[in-house]
MIKOLNU-148759 format. One record per residue (C-alpha): x, y, z; residue number from 1. Coordinates in steps of 0.25 Angstrom, whole numbers, plus 5000, padded with zeros to 4 digits. Example, Ala and Ser with C-alpha at 12.3 -4.5 7.8 and 13.67 -1.06 7.14 Angstrom:
<sites>
[site [5049,4982,5031],1] [site [5055,4996,5029],2] 
</sites>
This chain:
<sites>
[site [4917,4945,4895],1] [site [4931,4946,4902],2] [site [4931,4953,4916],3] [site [4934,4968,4913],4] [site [4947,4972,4923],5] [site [4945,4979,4935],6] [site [4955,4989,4929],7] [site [4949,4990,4915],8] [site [4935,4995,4922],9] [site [4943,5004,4930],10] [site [4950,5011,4918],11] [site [4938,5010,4910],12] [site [4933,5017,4917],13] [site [4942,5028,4920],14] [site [4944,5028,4906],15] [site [4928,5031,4903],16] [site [4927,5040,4914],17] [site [4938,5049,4908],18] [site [4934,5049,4894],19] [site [4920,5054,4897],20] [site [4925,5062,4907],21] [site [4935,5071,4898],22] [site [4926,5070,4886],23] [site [4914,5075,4893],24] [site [4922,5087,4897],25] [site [4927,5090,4883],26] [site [4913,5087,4878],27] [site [4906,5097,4888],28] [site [4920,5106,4886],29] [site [4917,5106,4872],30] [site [4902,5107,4873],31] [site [4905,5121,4881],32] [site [4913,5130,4872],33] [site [4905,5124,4859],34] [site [4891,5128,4868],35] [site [4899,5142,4872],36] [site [4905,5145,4858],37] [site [4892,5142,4854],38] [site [4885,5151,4863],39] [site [4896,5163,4861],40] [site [4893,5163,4845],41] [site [4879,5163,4847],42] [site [4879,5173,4857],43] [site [4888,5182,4847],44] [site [4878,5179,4837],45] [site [4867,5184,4843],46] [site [4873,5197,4848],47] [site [4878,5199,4833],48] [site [4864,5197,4829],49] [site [4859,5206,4840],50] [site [4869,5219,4838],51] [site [4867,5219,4822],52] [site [4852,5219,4824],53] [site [4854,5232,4835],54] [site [4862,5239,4823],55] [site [4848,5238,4817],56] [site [4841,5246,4828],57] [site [4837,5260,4830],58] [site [4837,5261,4844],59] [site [4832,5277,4844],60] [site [4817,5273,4837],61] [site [4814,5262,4849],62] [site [4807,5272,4857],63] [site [4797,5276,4845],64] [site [4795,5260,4841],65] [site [4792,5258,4858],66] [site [4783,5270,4857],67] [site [4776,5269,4845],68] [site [4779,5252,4843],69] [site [4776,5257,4827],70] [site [4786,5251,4819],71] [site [4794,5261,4808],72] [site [4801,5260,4795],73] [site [4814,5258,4802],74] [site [4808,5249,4812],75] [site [4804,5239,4801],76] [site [4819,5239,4795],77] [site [4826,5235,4808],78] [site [4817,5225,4809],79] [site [4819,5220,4797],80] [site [4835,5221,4801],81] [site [4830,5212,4813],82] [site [4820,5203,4806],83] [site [4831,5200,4797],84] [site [4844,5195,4806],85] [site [4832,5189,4814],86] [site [4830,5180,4802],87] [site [4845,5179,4796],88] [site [4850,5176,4809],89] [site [4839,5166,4813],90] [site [4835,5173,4826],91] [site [4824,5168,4833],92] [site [4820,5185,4836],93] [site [4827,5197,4837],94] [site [4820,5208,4847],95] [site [4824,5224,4852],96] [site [4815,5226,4862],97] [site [4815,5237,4873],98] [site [4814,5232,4886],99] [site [4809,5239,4900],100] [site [4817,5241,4912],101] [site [4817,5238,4923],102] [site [4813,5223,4922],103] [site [4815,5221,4906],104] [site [4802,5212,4904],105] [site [4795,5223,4899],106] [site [4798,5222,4881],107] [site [4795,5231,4871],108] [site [4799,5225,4858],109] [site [4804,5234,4846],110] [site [4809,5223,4837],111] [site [4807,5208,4837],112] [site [4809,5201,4824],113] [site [4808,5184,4824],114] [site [4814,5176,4813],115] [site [4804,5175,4802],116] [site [4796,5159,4803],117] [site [4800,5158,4819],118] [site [4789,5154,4831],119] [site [4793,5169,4837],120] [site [4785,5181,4834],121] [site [4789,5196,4832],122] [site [4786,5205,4844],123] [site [4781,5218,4836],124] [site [4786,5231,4839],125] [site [4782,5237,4851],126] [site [4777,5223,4857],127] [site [4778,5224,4873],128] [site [4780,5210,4882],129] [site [4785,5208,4897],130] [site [4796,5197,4895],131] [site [4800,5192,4911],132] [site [4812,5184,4909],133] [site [4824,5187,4918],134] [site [4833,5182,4908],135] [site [4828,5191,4897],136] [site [4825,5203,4907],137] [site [4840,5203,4912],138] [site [4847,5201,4899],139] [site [4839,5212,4892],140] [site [4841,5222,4906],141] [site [4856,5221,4904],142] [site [4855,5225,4890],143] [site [4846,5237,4893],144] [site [4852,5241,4906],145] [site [4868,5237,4902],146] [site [4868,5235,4888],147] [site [4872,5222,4887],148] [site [4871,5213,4875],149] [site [4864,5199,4881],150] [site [4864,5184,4875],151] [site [4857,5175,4882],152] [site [4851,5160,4879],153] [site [4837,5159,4882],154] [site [4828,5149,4885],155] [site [4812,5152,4885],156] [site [4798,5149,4884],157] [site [4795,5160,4873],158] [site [4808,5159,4865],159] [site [4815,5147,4866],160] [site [4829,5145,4867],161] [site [4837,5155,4860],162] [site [4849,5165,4862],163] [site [4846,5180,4863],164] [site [4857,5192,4862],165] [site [4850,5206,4867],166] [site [4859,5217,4866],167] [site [4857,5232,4868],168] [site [4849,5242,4858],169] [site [4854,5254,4862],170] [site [4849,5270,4856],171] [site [4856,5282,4851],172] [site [4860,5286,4867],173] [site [4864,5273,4869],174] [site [4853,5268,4878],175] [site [4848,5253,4878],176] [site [4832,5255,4872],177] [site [4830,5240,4867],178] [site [4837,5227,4867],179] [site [4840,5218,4856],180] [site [4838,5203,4857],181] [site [4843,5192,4845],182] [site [4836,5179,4848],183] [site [4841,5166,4843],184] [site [4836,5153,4846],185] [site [4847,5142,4852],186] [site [4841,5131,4847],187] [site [4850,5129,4836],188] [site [4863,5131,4844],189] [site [4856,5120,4855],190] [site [4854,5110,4843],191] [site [4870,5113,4839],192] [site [4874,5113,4853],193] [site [4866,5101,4855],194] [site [4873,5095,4841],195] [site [4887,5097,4846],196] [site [4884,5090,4861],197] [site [4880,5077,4855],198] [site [4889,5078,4844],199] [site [4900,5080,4854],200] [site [4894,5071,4864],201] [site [4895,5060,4854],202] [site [4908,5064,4850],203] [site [4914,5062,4863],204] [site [4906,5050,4865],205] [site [4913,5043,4854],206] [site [4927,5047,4858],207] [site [4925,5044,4872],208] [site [4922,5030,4867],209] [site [4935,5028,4859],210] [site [4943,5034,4868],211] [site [4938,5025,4880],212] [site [4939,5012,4868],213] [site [4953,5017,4865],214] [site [4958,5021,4879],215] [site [4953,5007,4885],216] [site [4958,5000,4873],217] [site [4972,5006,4877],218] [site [4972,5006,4893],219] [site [4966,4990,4892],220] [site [4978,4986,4883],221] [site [4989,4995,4889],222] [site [4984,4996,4905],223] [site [4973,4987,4907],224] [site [4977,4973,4900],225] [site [4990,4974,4906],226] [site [4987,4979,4921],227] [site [4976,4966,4920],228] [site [4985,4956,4914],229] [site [4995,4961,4927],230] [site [4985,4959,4936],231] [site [4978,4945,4932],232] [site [4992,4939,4931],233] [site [4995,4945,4945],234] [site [4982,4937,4949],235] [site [4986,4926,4943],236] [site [5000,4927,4949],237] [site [4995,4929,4962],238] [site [4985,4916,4962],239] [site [4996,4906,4955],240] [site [5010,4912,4955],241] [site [5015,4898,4950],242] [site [5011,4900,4934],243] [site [5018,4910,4923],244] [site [5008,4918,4916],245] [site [5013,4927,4904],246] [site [5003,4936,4907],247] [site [5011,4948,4909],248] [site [5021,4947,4898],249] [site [5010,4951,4890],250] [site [5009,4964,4894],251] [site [5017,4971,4886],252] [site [5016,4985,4893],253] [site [5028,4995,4892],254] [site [5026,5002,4904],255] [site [5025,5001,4918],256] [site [5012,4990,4916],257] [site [5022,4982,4908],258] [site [5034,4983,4920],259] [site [5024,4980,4929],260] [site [5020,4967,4921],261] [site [5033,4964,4920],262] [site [5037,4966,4934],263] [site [5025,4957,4939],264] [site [5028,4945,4928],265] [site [5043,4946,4934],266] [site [5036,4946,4949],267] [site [5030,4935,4945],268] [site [5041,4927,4941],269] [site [5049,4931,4953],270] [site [5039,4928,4962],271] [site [5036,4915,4957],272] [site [5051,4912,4957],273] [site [5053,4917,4973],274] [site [5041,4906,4975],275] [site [5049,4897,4969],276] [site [5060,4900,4978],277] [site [5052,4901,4990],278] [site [5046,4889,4986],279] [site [5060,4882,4986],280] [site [5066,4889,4997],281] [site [5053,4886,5007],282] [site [5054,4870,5004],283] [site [5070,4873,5007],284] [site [5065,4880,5020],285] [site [5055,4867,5023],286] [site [5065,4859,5022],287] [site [5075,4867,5030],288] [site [5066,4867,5040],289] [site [5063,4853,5040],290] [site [5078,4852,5042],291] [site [5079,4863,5054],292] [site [5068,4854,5062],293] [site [5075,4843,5058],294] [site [5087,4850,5065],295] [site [5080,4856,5076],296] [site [5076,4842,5079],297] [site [5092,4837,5078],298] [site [5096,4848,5086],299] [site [5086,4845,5097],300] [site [5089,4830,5097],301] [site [5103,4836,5101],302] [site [5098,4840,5115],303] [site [5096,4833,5127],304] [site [5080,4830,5127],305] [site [5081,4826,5140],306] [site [5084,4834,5152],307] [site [5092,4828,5166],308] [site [5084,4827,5177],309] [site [5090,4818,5189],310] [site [5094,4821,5203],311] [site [5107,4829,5201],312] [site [5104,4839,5187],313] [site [5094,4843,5180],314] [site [5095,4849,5166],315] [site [5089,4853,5156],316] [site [5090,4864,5143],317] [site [5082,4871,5132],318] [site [5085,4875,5118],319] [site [5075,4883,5110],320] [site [5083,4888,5097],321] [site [5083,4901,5089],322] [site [5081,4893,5075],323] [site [5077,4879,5073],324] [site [5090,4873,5076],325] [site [5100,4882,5087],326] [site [5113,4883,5090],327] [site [5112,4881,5104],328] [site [5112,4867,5112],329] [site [5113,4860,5126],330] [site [5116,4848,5132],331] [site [5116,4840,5145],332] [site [5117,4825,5149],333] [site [5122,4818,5160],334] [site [5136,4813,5158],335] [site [5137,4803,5169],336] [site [5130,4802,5181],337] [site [5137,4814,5189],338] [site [5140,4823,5176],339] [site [5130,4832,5167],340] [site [5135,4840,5155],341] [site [5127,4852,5152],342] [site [5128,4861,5139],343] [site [5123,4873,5132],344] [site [5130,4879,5120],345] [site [5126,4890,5109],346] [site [5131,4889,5094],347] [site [5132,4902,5086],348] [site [5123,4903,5077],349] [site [5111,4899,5074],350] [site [5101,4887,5064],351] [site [5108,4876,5058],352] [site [5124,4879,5058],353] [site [5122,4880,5073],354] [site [5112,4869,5076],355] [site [5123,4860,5068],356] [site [5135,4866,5076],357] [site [5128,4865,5088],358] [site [5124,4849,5085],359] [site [5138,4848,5084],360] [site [5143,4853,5096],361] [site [5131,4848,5106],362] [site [5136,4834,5101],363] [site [5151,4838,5103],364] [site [5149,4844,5117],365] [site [5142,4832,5122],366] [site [5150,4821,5118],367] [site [5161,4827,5123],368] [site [5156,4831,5136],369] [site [5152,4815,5137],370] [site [5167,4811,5135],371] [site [5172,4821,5146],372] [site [5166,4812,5155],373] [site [5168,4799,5149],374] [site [5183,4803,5146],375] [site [5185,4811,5158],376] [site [5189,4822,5149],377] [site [5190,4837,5153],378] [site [5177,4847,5148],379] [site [5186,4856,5142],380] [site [5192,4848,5134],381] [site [5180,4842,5130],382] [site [5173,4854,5124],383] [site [5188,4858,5119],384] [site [5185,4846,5109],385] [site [5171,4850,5105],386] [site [5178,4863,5104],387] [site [5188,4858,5094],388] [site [5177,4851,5088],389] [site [5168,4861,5084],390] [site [5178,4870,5080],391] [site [5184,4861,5069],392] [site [5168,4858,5063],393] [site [5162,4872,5064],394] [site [5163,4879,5051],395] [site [5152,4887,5054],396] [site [5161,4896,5063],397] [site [5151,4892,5076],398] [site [5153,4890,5089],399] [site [5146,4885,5102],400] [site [5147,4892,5115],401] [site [5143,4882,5126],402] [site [5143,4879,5140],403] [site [5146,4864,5145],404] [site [5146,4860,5158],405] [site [5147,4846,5165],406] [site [5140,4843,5179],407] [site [5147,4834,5190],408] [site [5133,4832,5198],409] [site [5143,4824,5209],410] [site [5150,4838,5213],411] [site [5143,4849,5206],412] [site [5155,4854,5196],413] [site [5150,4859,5184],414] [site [5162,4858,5173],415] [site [5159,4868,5161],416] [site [5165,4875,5150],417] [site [5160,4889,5143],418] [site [5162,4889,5129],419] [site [5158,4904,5128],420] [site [5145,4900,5133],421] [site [5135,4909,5141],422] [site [5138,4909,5155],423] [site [5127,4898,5163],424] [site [5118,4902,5175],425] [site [5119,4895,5187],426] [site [5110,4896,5200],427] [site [5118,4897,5212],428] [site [5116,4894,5228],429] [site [5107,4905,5229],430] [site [5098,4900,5218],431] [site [5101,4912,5211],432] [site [5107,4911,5195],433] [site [5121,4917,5191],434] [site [5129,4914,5179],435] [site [5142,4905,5179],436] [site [5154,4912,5184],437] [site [5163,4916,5173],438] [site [5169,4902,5168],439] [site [5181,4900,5159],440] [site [5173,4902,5146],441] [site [5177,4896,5133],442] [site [5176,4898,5117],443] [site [5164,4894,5111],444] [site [5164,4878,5106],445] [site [5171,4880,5091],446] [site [5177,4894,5091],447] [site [5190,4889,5094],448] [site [5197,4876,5092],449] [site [5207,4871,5105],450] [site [5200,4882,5114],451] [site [5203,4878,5128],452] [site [5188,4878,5137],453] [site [5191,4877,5152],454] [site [5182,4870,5160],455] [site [5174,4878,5172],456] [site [5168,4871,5184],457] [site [5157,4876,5194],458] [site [5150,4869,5204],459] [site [5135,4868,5205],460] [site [5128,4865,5219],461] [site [5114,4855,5220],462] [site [5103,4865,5216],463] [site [5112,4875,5205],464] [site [5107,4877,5190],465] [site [5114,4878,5179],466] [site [5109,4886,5168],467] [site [5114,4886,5155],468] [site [5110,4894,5141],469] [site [5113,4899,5130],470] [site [5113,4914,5125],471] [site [5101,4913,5117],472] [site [5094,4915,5133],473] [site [5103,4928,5137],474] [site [5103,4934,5122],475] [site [5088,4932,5120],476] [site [5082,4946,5114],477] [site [5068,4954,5116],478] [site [5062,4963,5106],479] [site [5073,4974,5111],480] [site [5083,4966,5110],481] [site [5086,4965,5124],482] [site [5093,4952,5130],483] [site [5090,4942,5138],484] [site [5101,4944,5146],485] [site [5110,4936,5158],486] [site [5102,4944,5168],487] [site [5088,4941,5163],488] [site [5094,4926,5162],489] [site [5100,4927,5178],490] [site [5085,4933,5182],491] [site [5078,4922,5175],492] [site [5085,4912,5182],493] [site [5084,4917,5197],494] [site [5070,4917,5195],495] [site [5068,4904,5189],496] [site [5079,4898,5199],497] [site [5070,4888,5205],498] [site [5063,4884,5192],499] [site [5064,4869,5185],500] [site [5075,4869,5174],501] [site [5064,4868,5164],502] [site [5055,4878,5169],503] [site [5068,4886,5169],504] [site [5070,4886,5155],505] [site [5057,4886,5151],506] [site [5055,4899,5158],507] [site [5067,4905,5153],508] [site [5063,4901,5138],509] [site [5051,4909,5141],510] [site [5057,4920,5148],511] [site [5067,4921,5134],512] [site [5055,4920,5126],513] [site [5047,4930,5132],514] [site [5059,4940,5132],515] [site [5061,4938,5117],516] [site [5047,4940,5114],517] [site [5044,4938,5097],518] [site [5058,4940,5096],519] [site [5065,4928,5089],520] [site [5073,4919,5098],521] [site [5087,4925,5095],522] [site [5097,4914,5099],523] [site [5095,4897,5105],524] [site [5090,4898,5119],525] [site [5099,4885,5125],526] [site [5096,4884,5141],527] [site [5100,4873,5149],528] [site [5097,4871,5165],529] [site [5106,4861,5174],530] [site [5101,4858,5189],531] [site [5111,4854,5199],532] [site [5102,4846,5209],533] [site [5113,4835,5216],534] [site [5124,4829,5218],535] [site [5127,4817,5211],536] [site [5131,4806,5224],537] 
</sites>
């Protein structure tokens, strides 16, 4: 047997629940106003009975039959009257009795005629009983004390089931004297009632079972087999999204079932179309990043590995970059045995374009500065050529700021050029740091072809630092935005005046790093340290 739905149960269910539930409320409806119409013409029935057999009676003679309980001629002919609508009507007994106050148990019949072949047995006149039985003893107290006509069901030991209307016998004065009672049994109006209950009952029954056969039928086909097709090929979807299925297509709902079968075949195919395309774009992203490493590699191979250490410098520099490859570079090397050359620069922008223009100009810069001393050439007009250079390759519309400087260790000079750099710190006599006094600063490398750079000169003494950065250290960011800063740079500094050059920078790294907490690094962080320890002799 196939695995009944979740869904199918589910409506099913409701479905049954619904139909029994309506149709035993219009069963029971139905039930009630055939039992109460029933009831309502029986009771008229008995009351008809009842006031056509009080048009028979003479009141005025029931004191002399209650005193002499002798039946006369006129006696006989009402009960003959009575005998007869007893029989015609198929009453069980007709009764006009008088009944004593205050209690009514107390009865004295005058007529009592039963239907002729019954069990019941005719009280003759004059025949006295006491009858306790609330029922009877209030209904025939109303009739005696209000005058009011009574029809009530009875159940008893004595009689049986039956219906009784007792209406007033009143006299010439107009004084209740007897009550007359109209007994019917109920037995053949419980055998109809009982007829129609099963006969409806089955009825219902039988359209309750085609309704829910033909109301299944329709939800399966139009609700059911659709919502479960949707939903299996949603599983299936889900567990292999590389397959087609045809599934849907077959659900051939106009209405919102169908748009949603259509919109989930569609989802599917656009689905397994961006997989596709992801697929595709993350093997281009592997390799691209295969690539970047490869570059990152490039680039670093670019850098001095090595730091200088001897008797008269020490220097040494740090680059961490924003992406995988930076904009930013540095450079030092010893150009003969009294001069140093020391260089830090920023390219604009970031990733690939910069790392390439930046490849560019590190390789420029250097080779140049080696022919100033070889050629005895000026620094100006060295990095003049570099400028030229990189204006006349730089489609991208990038340029470098940088700031090159050339020890003499024999005499301290310290030759430079700003190319719209950031201003260097310095530590002074006092040990304490300050910022380069306001040079001749220059264009950025490549903004400008033939820009003129002037050469600046300061001296350093045994025992001075140069530090050197880029603005990825003053423009750092915290969480509020906040930067860095010059100030928090100068701080830094005077307080880490006496350490080694790598503990320097190692401390500042983390100092940066802590004050941009989980915010992304924002820009290359470039820093390089030169140490003027002595002379060259």
């Amino acid at each position: 047997m196939k695995k009944i739905s979740v869904i199918t149960l589910k409506i099913l269910t409701i479905v049954v629940g619904a139909s029994i539930l309506l149709c035993t409320a219009l069963f029971f409806v139905g039930f009630y106003q055939f039992d109460k119409q029933f009831d309502k013409q029986y009771r008229t029935t008995m009351i008809s009975i009842a006031k056509t057999a009080r048009d028979s009676l003479n009141a005025d003679l029931f004191p002399k039959y209650l005193e002499t309980n002798l039946p006369d001629g006129s006696w006989y002919a009402v009960h003959d009257i009575l005998q007869r609508l007893v029989n015609d009507f198929e009453l069980n007994l007709m009764y006009v009795s008088y009944v004593e106050p205050p209690d009514y148990n107390k009865i004295h019949y005058i007529y009592n005629p039963v239907r002729t072949g019954s069990k019941y047995k005719e009280f003759p006149l004059g025949h006295f009983e006491v009858y306790k039985q609330p029922i009877y003893n209030n209904s025939v107290k109303r009739v005696f004390e209000k005058g009011e006509t009574i029809v009530r069901n009875t159940l008893n030991m004595r009689t049986g089931a039956h219906i009784t209307a007792n209406i007033p016998v009143k006299n010439h004065l107009g004084e209740v004297v007897a009550v007359l009672g109209a007994q019917k049994s109920v037995t053949e109006f419980a055998k109809v009632r009982q007829n129609y209950f099963f006969w409806t009952l089955g009825i219902e029954l039988f359209f309750i079972f085609i309704y829910i056969v033909l109301l299944s039928s329709y939800f399966r086909r139009t609700f059911i087999r659709p919502i479960v097709s949707i939903t299996r090929e949603a599983q299936r979807f889900a567990a292999d999204s590389n397959h087609t299925s045809d599934i849907l297509e077959k659900v051939k709902n106009h209405d919102e079932i169908g748009t949603l079968a259509k919109s989930i075949n569609k989802m599917e195919q656009d689905i397994r179309e961006y997989i596709t395309n992801i697929t595709q774009i993350t093997s281009e992203k592997e390799k691209m990043n295969t690539e970047l490493n490869i570059a990152t590699r490039i680039q670093a191979g670019l850098l001095p590995k090595e730091a200088v250490e001897n008797d008269n410098v020490s220097i040494m520099a740090s680059m961490t970059p924003a992406k995988e490859v930076g904009g930013d570079f540095y450079d030092f090397c010893k150009l003969d045995d009294c001069h140093y050359m020391v260089c830090v620069a920023d390219v604009s922008g970031k990733g690939v374009p910069a790392a390439l223009f930046m490849a560019m100009g590190n390789t420029l810069l250097r080779d140049h500065i080696v022919l100033l001393i070889r050629n005895s050439t000026s620094l100006a007009s060295e990095i003049g050529l570099v400028n030229n250079i990189l204006c006349r390759h730089n489609e991208g519309n990038l340029f470098i700021t940088a700031w090159i400087g050339v020890l003499n260790t024999t005499t301290g000079r310290l030759a430079y050029i700003d190319a719209g750099h950031n201003p260097p710190l310095i530590k002074q006599g006092d040990g304490s740091f300050a910022f380069i006094p306001k040079a001749k600063k220059g264009l950025p490398l490549a903004s400008m072809e033939d820009f003129p750079y002037q050469k600046n000169d300061i001296y350093l003494k045994p025992g001075d630092r140069l530090f050197l950065y880029t603005d990825g250290v003053t423009e750092a960011q915290d969480k509020a935005q906040q930067l860095y800063g010059e100030e928090k740079l100068l701080e830094f500094a005077a307080s880490h005046e006496k350490d080694e050059p790598e503990a320097f920078l190692n401390g500042l790294s983390a100092e940066l790093a802590d004050f941009q907490s989980d915010c992304d690094q924002f820009d290359d962080i470039t820093m390089l340290i030169m140490d003027y320890k002595s002379a060259t002799i």
